[in-house]
C-alpha positions, 0 to 999 in steps of 0.5 A: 726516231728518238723515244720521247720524254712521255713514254721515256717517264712511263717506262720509269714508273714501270721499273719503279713498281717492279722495284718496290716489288723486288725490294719485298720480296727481299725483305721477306726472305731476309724475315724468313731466312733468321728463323730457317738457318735457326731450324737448320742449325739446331738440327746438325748436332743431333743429326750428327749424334744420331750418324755417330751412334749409327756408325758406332752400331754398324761396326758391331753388326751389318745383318740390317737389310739398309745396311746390305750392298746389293751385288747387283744394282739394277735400279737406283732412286733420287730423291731431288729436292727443290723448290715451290717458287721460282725468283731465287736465281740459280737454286733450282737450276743448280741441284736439278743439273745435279740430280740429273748429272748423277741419274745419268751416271747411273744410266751410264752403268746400265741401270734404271733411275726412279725419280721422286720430287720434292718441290713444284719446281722439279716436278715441272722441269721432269713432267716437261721432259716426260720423266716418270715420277716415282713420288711427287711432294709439294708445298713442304719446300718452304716450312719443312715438317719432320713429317713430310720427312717421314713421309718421304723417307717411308716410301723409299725404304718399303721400296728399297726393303722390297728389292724395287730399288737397290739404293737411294740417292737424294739431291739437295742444296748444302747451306753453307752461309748466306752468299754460298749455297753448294747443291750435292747428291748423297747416298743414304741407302743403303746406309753407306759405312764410316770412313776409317778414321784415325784412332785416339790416342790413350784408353778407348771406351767399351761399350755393352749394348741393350738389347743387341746391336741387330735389334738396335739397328732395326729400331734406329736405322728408319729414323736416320733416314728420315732425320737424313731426309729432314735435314736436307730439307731444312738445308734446302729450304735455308738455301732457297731463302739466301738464294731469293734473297740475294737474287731480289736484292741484286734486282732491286739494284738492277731497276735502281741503275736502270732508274738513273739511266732512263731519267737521264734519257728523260732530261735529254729528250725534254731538252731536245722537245724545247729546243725543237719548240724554241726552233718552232717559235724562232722560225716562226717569227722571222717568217712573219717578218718577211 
């Protein structure tokens, strides 16, 4: 039975409502994304500064306990950092297989896997396939502070300083622009060493350190974790804006062709309801004739 020209409009103005919903919830994240991307890039140069000057302590000293590689690893912690809400198309998706891919690597060589969760959306995805959680976080997705970081970055280091883990792993998704957000797992304890690097040609630098390099290392070897742990929040929480985003804009443009299509049916079925009306009123008339 062909769908009548009524319910063919009702269905329109439904789609019209989620489309002024979609259209939003796009807005507010494009608002949204200017001031994150903002936080994010004025992180990256002291983050670097802050590796860099680790890198440089580390080649004078590897005594710090997140410095030592464990000879055995039997227990390995993930950080998976996602977020509160959903409607931002694959973000959520995408670093949770992450997470989960590299905690069944881990499994794969014969250790345990402690999770800790940063976001309501994985806390589900692990509470629904009955994971034990080491840690849950939530409502710092969207506006991270450095103390959530902190207060994250604490829990592992007490945990991997105390033998309970023997090394630490964070998923988080790497903003890279607007249309491409890559979601990764990194070490970050222990506190992995420099790659070898090519050395500048012409005179080098010699640095003298005060204090030494052991007692600098203890000082500032907590604050890189939790600058590492910041800085993929603010990665993370720049991604979930682009990502929700470019999903709502991309809805939005679905109801608009969905609009065109359903009124198109609507002109068809009211043409079809008149010319079965003027079908009535003809037969009528000539069966009044006879």
């Amino acid at each position: 039975m062909a769908e009548k020209a009524r319910d063919i409009r009702r269905r329109i103005r439904t789609i019209e409502s989620t489309k002024k919903i979609t259209n939003a919830m796009q807005l507010i994240a494009a608002s949204r994304i200017i001031k994150a991307q903002a936080r994010t890039e004025r992180s990256r140069p002291f983050s670097k500064a802050v590796g860099d000057m680790i890198e440089m302590l580390a080649s004078e000293s590897r005594s710090s306990p997140l410095l030592a590689e464990r000879e055995e690893i039997r227990k390995v912690g993930i950080i998976v950092v996602t977020g509160d809400r959903g409607l931002a198309g694959a973000y959520n998706s995408n670093v949770l297989r992450e997470a989960q891919r590299a905690a069944e690597r881990e499994r794969g060589l014969g250790r345990e896997v402690s999770v800790t969760s940063v976001g309501r959306k994985g806390y589900a995805y692990f509470k629904f396939r009955k994971t034990p959680l080491a840690g849950t976080f939530t409502g710092v997705a969207d506006r991270p502070a450095y103390a959530d970081a902190k207060k994250i970055a604490s829990g592992v280091i007490e945990e991997f300083t105390s033998g309970a883990i023997d090394k630490v792993l964070i998923a988080y998704t790497d903003f890279i622009s607007t249309s491409l957000q890559r979601a990764r797992v990194v070490q970050i304890l222990p506190v992995p060493q420099a790659e070898d690097k090519p050395k500048k040609e012409g005179p080098t630098a010699i640095f003298e350190f005060e204090p030494e390099p052991d007692a600098l290392l203890d000082a500032l070897l907590p604050r890189y974790v939790e600058m590492k742990v910041y800085s993929a929040l603010l990665e993370s929480s720049t991604s979930e804006h682009a990502a929700r985003m470019r999903a709502m804009k991309s809805a939005t443009d679905k109801a608009e062709d969905l609009i065109k299509i359903f009124q198109l049916k609507a002109n068809k079925a009211r043409q079809a309801e008149i010319t079965g009306e003027l079908s009535d009123i003809v037969g009528a008339t000539e069966a009044l004739k006879v």
